[in-house]
N, C-alpha and C positions, 0 to 999 in steps of 0.2 A: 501600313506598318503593323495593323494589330493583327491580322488573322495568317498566320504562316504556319497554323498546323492545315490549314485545308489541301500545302502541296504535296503534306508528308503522306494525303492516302490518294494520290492523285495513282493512276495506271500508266505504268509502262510499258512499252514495244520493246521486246528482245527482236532484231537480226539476224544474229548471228547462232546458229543451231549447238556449235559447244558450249556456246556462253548459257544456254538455256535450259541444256541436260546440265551445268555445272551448279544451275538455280533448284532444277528440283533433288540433286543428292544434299545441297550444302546443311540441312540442318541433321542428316544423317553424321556427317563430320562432327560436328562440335558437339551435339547429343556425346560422342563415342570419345572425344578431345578431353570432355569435362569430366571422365569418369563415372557419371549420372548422380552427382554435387552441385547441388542448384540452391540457389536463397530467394528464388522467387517459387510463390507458392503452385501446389500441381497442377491447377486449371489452367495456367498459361504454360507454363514449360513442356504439358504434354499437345501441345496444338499442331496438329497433323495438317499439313497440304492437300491441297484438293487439287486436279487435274478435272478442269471442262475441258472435252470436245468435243467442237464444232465440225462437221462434216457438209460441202455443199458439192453442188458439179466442178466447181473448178479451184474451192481451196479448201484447206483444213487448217482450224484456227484450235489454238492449244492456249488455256487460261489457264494458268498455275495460281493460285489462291493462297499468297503467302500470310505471314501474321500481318505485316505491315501494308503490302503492294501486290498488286495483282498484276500479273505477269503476263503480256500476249506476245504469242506466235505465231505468225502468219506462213503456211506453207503451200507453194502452187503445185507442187508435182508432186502426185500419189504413191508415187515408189518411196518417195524421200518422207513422205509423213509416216509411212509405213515403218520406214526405220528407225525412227523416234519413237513411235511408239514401241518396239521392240526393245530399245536401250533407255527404258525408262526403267526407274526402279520398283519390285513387284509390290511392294508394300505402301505404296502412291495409291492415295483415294483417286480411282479414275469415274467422272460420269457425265458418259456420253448425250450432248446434246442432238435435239433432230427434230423432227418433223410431226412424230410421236404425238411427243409431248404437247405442241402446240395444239395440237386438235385436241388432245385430252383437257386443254385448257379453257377453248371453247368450247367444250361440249359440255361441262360442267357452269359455264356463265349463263347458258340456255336455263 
C-alpha cells in the first residue's frame, strides 16, 4: 500500500507507430497551447526529450526520454524505422546508440 510512486517511473512499450510520433510532438503542443505562461519554475518547464537509438541486424528500438516515462519502440522492418525517423521532429535531441560506444567503454575500464 505504501510505495505507488515506484509505477509512476516504471517504462512503457508503445505499438502502435502514430501513438508514438503523437508522444514525441505532444510537448511541442502545449509549450505553444499555453502561450509560454507557466508558474513552474524554468528548470523544469524547459525539459527537452531525448530520442535513443538502438540499431541491430534485425531491429531498431526508439526510447523517447519523457519528463516522467520513458517511452520504447520496437521496429522489425528497416524501411519502416527509416520512416520514423524521417517524421520525427528536427528539434528532438537524437543520440544514437551502437556498437561504438560499448568498446569505448571498455577500453577506458582497461
Amino acid at each position: 500500500m505504501g510505495n505507488t510512486c515506484i509505477h509512476k517511473k516504471m517504462p512503457k512499450e508503445i505499438s502502435d507507430i502514430k501513438r508514438f510520433l503523437q508522444l514525441t510532438k505532444l510537448d511541442e503542443v502545449k509549450e505553444k497551447a499555453a502561450g509560454g505562461e507557466s508558474k513552474k519554475p524554468a528548470s523544469v518547464s524547459q525539459h527537452k526529450k531525448v530520442l535513443y537509438i538502438k540499431k541491430t541486424k534485425k531491429i531498431t528500438k526508439f526510447k523517447l526520454r519523457g519528463r516522467r516515462y520513458l517511452y520504447t519502440f520496437k521496429c522489425q522492418d528497416q524501411t519502416k524505422a527509416q520512416k520514423v525517423l524521417q517524421s520525427l521532429p528536427s528539434n528532438l535531441t537524437r543520440v544514437e546508440l551502437g556498437k561504438q560506444q560499448k568498446k569505448a567503454a571498455t577500453k577506458k575500464k582497461k
